[in-house]
N, C-alpha and C positions, 0 to 999 in steps of 0.2 A: 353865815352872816357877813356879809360883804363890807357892810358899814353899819356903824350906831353912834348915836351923838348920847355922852350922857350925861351931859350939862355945858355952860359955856365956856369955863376955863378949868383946868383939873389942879392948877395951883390955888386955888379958890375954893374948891369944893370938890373932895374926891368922891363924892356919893355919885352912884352911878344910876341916873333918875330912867334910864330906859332898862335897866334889870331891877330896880330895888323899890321904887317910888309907886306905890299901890294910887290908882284913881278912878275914877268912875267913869267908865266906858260909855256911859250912856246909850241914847239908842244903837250904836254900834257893837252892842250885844246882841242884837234883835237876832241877826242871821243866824247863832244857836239856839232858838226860841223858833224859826221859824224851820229850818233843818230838822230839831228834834220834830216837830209837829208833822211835815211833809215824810219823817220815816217810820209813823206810828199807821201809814199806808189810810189813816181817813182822810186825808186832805192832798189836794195838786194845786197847784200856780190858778186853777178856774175854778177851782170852789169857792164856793159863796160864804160870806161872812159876812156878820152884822159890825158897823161900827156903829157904836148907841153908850148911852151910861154905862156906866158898872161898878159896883160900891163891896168892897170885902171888909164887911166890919164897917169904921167911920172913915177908910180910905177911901177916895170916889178918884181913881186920875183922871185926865183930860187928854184931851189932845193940845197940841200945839197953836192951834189956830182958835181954840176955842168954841170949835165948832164939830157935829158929826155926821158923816157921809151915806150914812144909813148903810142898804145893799150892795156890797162889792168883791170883786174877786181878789182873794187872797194875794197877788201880783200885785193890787193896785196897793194892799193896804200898806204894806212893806217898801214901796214907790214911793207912799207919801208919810211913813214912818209912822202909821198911827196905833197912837199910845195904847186905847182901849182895846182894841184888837190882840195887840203880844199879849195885854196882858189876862185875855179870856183864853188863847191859846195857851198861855199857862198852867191857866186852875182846868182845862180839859184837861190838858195831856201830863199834867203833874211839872212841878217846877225841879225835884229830884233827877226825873229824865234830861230836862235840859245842864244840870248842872254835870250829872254824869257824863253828857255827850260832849260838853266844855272840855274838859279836865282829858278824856280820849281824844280832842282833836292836839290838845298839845299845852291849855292854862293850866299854869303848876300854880296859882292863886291858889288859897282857899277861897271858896264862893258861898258867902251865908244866905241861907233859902231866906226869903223874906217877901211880903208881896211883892216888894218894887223890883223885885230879881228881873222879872221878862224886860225892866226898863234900863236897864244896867246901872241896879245900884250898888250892888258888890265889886270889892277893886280887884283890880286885876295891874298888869303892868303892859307895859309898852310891848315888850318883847313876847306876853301872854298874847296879844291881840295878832302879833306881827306873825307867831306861829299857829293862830286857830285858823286866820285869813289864807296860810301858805296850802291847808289840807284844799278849800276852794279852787286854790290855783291847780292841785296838783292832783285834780281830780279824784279826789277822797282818800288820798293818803296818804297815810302818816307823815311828819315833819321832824326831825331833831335838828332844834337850831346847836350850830355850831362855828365858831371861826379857825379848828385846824382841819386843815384839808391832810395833812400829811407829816412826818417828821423823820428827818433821817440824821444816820451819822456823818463826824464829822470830812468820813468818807463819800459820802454819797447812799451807804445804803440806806433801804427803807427799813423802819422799826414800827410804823403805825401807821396806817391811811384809815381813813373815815371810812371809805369806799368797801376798806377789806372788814376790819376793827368796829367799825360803829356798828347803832343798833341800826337791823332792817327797816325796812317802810313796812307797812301793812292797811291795809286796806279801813278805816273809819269809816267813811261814807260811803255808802253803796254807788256805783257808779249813776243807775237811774235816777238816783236823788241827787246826783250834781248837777245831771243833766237838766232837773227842776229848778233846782235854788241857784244856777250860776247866772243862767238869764233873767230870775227875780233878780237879782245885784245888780246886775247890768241896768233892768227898767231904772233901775234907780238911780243910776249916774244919765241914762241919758233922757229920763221922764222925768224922775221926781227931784231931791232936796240932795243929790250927788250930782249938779249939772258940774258944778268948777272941776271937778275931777276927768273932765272928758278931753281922748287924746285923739285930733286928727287920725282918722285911718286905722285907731287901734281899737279892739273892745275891748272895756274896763269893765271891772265888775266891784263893785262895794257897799259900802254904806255909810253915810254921817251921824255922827256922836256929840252933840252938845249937852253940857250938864250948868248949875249954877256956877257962875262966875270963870 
């Protein structure tokens, strides 16, 4: 971990809101929701999906726009972050699967199953998201966030390095399935509701989370 801000001044509040301060990811949970679904081998970036009603009980979500897209491909839904969609790939593919696939990409959260789980209602923290997002980067595997790279004596020599000392990497995401979900991310910085996150010349790959207030 190179850098982390965990609040404005630390003579004012020593709480440290990017490790300790749980909050709702909102759709920026989507990409485990749609990860676990793309690794259960029925679905790819072109399969078809309905976006339409859907009511569990007297929950009915919506989408953001208030409106629905009918026939479209799994790529577009996740582009345009739509609500109804995560959360039928949910009750297919079980909300347990996504929560267990959470928790292995690197969120040490507890994550309580609940319908609105596919929409990120469960908290998580800063540093949860910082480490699920890093396995996307690093092509499906594993992450332990850390800030000592190394420590020695007051000679010089080494007594610890991450490198020798820490845990390994291993493999989360199958490579094939990165190679699906890392270009859905991308659609979505550079088609859907992730445009401000687009860098000259670079490919980004993410997703946006707004929750109330």
């Amino acid at each position: 971990v190179r850098a982390m801000v965990g609040g404005r001044d630390y003579g004012e509040s020593q709480f440290n809101r990017a490790t300790d301060a749980l909050r709702q990811p909102g759709s920026s949970f989507k990409p485990y929701v749609y990860t676990a679904a793309l690794m259960t081998g029925k679905f790819k970036p072109n399969t078809i999906v309905v976006d339409g009603p859907i009511c569990i009980g007297n929950w009915c979500p919506q989408n953001y726009g208030r409106s629905y897209a009918g026939r479209i491909p799994l790529i577009t839904a996740l582009t345009r972050s739509l609500n109804t969609v995560a959360v039928k790939l949910a009750e297919t593919i079980g909300r347990g699967r996504i929560v267990n696939l959470a928790h292995a990409m690197g969120v040490k959260s507890e994550l309580k199953i609940t319908r609105a789980l596919p929409l990120g209602a469960a908290e998580v923290t800063v540093l949860d998201q910082a480490t699920g997002y890093a396995v996307f980067a690093s092509g499906g595997m594993s992450v332990d966030p850390h800030a000592v790279i190394e420590m020695r004596t007051p000679a010089g020599d080494p007594v610890w390095s991450f490198a020798q000392n820490g845990p390994k990497p291993h493999q989360v995401i199958p490579p094939d399935i990165i190679a699906m979900i890392n270009p859905m991310l991308n659609s979505v910085v550079e088609n859907g509701t992730g445009r401000r996150a687009m860098i000259p010349g670079t490919k980004v790959s993410g997703k946006t989370g707004t929750t109330n207030a």
